[in-house]
N, C-alpha and C positions, 0 to 999 in steps of 0.2 A: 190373952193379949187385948190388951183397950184402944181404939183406936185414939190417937194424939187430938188435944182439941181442938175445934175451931179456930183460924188464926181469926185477932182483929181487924185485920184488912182486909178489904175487898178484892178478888178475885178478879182477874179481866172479864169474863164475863156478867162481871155485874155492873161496870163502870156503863157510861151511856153519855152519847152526846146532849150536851148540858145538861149533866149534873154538875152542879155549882157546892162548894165547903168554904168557909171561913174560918178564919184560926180565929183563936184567943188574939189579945193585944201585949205587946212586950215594949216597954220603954226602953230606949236605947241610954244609955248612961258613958259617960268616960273611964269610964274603968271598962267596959269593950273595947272602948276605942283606943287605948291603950294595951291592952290585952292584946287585939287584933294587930295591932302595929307590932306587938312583939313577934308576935307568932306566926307574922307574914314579913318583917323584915321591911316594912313598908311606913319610916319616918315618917312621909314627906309631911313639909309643914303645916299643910292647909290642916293637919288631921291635929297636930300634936306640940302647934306651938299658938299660944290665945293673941299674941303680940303680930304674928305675921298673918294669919287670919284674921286679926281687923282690920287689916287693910285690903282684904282680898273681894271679889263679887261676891262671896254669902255674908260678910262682916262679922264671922264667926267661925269657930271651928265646924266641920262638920265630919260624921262618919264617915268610912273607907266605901264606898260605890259596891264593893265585894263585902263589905261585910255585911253591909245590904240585904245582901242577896245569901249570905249563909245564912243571918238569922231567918229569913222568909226561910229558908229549907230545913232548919229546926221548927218552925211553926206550923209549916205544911206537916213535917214528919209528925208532929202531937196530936193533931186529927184525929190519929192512928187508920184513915184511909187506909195507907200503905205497908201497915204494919203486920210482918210476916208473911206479904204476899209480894213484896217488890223484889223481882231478880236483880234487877241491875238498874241505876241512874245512867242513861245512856246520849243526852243533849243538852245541852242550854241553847235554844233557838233568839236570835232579832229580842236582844235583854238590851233594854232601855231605860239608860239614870236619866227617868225625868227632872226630878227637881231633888234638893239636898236633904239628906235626913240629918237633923240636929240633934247634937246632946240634949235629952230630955223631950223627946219626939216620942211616941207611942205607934207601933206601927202592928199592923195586921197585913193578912194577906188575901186577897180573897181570888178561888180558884174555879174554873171552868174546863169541864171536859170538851177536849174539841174534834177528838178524833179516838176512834180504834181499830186495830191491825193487827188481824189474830198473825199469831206465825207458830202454825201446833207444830213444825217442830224445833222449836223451843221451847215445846210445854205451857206456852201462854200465846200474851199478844201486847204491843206497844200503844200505849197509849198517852194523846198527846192532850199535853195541861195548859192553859195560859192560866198566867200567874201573875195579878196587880199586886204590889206592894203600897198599902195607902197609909197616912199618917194621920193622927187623931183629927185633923181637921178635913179629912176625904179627899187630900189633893194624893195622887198617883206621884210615888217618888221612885218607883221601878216599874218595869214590866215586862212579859217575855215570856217565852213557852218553855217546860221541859217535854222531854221524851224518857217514857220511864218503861221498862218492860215489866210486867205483871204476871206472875205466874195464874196459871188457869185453874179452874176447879179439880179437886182430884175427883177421878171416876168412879 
């Protein structure tokens, strides 16, 4: 028998207060925002109509505040930090839509450990992340912590 390889993610015990990751950049496009509106049920205009959106405070469409925040958790998840070692996504903590992400926006994430909290028995320990959402020009269009439990090294 062989033992199964290495996962690509880090272990709770290897996480540490501030260690810092940054994703790749993703351009947000209207065909998300569209997408996203299907698939959340979530018309409302500001998002999906260009006529009632120039008259609005952004004078533009802009993307869903939530969808914001899924692509950030698709771009944290491609790090692969957390890949085959995260039990469970278990918070969104004080998640703040600073400023609006626009169609044709490029956004990253950049991520800071802030806390660890073994719990053996769970087999790991939770560890808590703040998470900037910035857009290609470095202004903060989200922000906010998770809490993710981490499975621990096997013995």
């Amino acid at each position: 028998m062989t033992d199964a390889p290495r996962p690509r993610g880090r272990y709770f015990e290897e996480f540490a207060v501030g260690d810092k990751f940054t994703t790749a950049g993703r351009t947000v496009t209207e065909v998300d925002i569209v997408n996203f509106a299907g698939l959340s049920g979530d018309f409302n205009q500001i998002h999906v109509d260009d006529e009632y959106a120039k008259g609005s405070v952004f004078k533009q469409r802009v993307a869903h505040g939530l969808l914001g925040l899924s692509i950030a958790s698709g771009l944290a998840v491609q790090t692969g930090f957390m890949e085959g070692t995260i039990m469970a996504f278990r918070e969104v903590q004080e998640w703040k839509f600073s400023n609006p992400i626009y169609i044709g926006d490029t956004i990253h994430v950049e991520l800071e450990v802030l806390e660890t909290k073994a719990m053996s028995r769970l087999g790991g320990g939770l560890v808590t992340i703040k998470l900037t959402v910035k857009n290609q020009k470095g202004e903060t269009a989200q922000q906010g912590k998770w809490l993710a439990l981490m499975l621990s090294q096997p013995k």
